[in-house]
N, C-alpha and C positions, 0 to 999 in steps of 0.2 A: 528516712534520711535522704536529702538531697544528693544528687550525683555531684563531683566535685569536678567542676569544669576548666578546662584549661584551656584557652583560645589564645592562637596567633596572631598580631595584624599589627601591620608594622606602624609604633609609633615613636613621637622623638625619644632619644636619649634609652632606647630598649637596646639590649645588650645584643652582642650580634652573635654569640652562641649559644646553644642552649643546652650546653653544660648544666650551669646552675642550675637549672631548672630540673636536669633529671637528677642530681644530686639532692634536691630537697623531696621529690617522687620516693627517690633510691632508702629515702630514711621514714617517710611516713606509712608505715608499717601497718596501722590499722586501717588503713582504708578499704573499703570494701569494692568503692562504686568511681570507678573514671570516664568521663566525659571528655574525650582529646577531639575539638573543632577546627577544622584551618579553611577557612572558609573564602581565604585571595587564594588568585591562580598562580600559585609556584609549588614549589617540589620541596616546601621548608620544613617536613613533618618526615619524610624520608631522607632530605640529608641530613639531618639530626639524629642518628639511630640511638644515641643515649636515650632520648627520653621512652624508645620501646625496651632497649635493654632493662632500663629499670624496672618496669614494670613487672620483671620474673624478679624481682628480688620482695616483691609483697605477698607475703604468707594469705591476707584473709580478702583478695581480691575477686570477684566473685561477678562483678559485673561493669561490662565494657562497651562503651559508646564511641565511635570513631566513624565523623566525618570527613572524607575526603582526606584519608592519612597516606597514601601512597603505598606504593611496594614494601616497604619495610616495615608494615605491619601484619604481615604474615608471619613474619620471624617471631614477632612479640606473643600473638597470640599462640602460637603453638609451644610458647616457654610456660603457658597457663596451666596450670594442670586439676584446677577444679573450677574453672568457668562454667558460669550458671546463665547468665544473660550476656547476648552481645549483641551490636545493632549498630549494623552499617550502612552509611547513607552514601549515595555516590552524587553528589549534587548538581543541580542542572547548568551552575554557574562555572562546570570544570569544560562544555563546549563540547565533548565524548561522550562516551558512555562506556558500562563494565564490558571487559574485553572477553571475546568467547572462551578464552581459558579461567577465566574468574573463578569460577566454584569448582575445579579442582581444585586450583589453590588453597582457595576457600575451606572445604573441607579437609584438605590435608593439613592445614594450619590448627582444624577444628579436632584434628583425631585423640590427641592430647585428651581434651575434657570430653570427652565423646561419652564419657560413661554419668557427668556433674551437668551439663548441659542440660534446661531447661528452657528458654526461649531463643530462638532464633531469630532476627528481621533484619533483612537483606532491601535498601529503596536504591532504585536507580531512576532519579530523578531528571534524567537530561530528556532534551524534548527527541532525540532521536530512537528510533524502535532499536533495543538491544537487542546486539546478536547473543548473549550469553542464555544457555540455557541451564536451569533451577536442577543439576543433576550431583547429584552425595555419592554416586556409586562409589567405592564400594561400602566405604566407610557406613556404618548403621550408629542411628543417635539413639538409642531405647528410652531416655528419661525424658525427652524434649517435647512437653507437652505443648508449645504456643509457637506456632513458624509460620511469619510472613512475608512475605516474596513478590516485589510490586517494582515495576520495569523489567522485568523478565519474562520468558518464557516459563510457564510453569503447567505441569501435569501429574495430577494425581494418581494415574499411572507411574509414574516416575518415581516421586517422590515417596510413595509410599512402602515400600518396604525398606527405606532408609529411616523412615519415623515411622514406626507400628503404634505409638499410642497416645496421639496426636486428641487434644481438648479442640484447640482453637486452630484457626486454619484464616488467612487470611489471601489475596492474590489477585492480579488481573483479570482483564475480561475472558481472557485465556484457560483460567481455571477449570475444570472439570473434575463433575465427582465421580468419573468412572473408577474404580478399586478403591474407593473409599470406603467402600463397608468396612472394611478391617478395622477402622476407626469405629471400632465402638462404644467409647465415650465423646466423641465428636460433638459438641453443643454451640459452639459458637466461630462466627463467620462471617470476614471483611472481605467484600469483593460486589463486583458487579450484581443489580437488582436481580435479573433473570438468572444468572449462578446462585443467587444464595436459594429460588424455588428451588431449583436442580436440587442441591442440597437436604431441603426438606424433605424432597420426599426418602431421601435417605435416612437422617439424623433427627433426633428430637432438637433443635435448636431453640436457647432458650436467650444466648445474647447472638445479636443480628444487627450488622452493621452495612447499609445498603447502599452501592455508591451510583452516582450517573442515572438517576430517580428524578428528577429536577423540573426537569420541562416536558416528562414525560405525560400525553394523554390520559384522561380517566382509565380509560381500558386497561391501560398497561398498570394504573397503579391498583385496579383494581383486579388485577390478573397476579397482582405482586402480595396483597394482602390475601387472598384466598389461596394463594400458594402456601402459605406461612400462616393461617386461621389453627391448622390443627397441632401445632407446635406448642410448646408450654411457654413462650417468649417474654420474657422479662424485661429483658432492655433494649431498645431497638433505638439505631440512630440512623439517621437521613441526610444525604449530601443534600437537601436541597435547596435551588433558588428559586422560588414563587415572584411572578411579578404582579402585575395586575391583571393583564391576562390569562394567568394561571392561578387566580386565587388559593390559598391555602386550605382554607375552611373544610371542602368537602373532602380533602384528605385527611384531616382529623380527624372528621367524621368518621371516617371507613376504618380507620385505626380503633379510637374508641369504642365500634361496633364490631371488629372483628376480632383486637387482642384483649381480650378480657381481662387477660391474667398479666397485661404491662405492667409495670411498676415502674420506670424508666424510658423517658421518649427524651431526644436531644433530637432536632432539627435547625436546622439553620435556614431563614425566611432573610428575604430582599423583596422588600414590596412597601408599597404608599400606608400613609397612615387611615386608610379606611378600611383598608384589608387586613392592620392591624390589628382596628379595632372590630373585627368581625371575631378575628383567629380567638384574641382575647373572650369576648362572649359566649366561644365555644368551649373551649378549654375552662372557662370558669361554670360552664353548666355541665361536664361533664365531672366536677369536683364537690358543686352541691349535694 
């Protein structure tokens, strides 16, 4: 099922409260999945507290997406009390970035479903380095298999005895897997190329999502694939952009020669149509 979205943006003849709107929330009782976006720069989402109040009046809600909702969605989410998924985005269009008290709140807001909690994603997408740093103390998530945390400060010294048993692990170039062994079903991992080696030599990783690979030299990609050759790797995706100068070819090569056991490759290429038609060639002789 689709999340069911509700976005703001001022258009003619839109009603200038939003009443109505949490009173149709307030009665749709089966929903599972909300999606609240405001995506212009005003405060329209926090001076409307109806539409979080409502929200604790939905028995089977379960999972929560809010971009750029302001202050007064801490109130809301801490009225949840079996939140399964939630995922906040702080958008780069807001000019700031999350404030270094954020994840206390954050967590405090989270203690509620702290025991129904399963994924976590926290994006601070503004182009300034947040001060906020990725810290749950004291509060501990036990069921929260999938937590990713990207414009932040993040350390797996940190974070980790707040999530003991953590699948998936996602995070900036920041990331480190020092205390991570306690994660030991640990498989899969979004973050910088050289952190997800790190990684491997910890974790049998079997989905691998590798960012800032792009315009990187042979060596490095080929320091990147033998990092991750003895992993069981199933699905591997690649931020990158291949130009002409960087043909893509011979890293396909080094993929189909190193992960045997891929079943899943997603890359994103930006190049001429003769380096296309090479990548094509490859990819089709490795499927014969």
């Amino acid at each position: 099922m689709t999340p069911q979205k509700i976005e703001e943006s001022p258009s003619r003849g839109a009603p200038s409260s939003a009443d109505p709107l949490a009173d149709v929330l307030a009665k749709a009782t089966l929903l599972w999945s909300i999606a609240l976006m405001h995506f212009v720069e005003s405060d329209f989402l926090s001076s409307h507290r109806g539409i979080f109040s409502s929200l604790s009046t939905l028995p089977s809600l379960t999972a929560l997406m809010l971009i750029n909702p302001g202050p007064g969605a801490f109130d809301a989410v801490a009225s949840l009390l079996q939140l399964q998924s939630i995922f906040w985005i702080y958008p780069s269009s807001k000019g700031d970035n999350i404030g270094p008290i954020f994840f206390t709140d954050f967590a405090r807001a989270l203690e509620p479903s702290s025991s129904s909690l399963k994924e976590i994603i926290v994006y601070d997408e503004s182009s300034e380095s947040s001060p906020a740093v990725a810290d749950f103390h004291p509060r501990v998530f036990p069921n929260v298999r999938s937590l990713s945390l990207r414009g932040v400060t993040t350390s797996a010294h940190q974070i980790a005895p707040q999530f003991p048993d953590l699948v998936a692990i996602g995070g900036g170039m920041d990331l480190n897997c020092s205390h991570s062994g306690q994660w030991l079903r640990l498989n899969s991992i979004d973050t910088d190329w050289s952190t997800v080696v790190d990684f491997a030599h910890q974790h049998p990783l079997w989905h691998v999502y590798a960012r800032w690979l792009g315009y990187r030299p042979r060596n490095n990609f080929l320091h990147f694939v033998d990092g991750i050759r003895h992993c069981p790797v199933k699905c591997l995706t690649l931020e990158t952009c291949a130009s002409a100068e960087c043909a893509p070819v011979w890293r396909l090569q080094l993929i189909a020669d190193g992960l045997p056991d891929l079943r899943c490759l997603d890359i994103t290429f930006d190049m001429p149509p003769h380096a296309a038609e090479s990548t094509e060639k490859v990819c089709h002789s490795q499927t014969v």
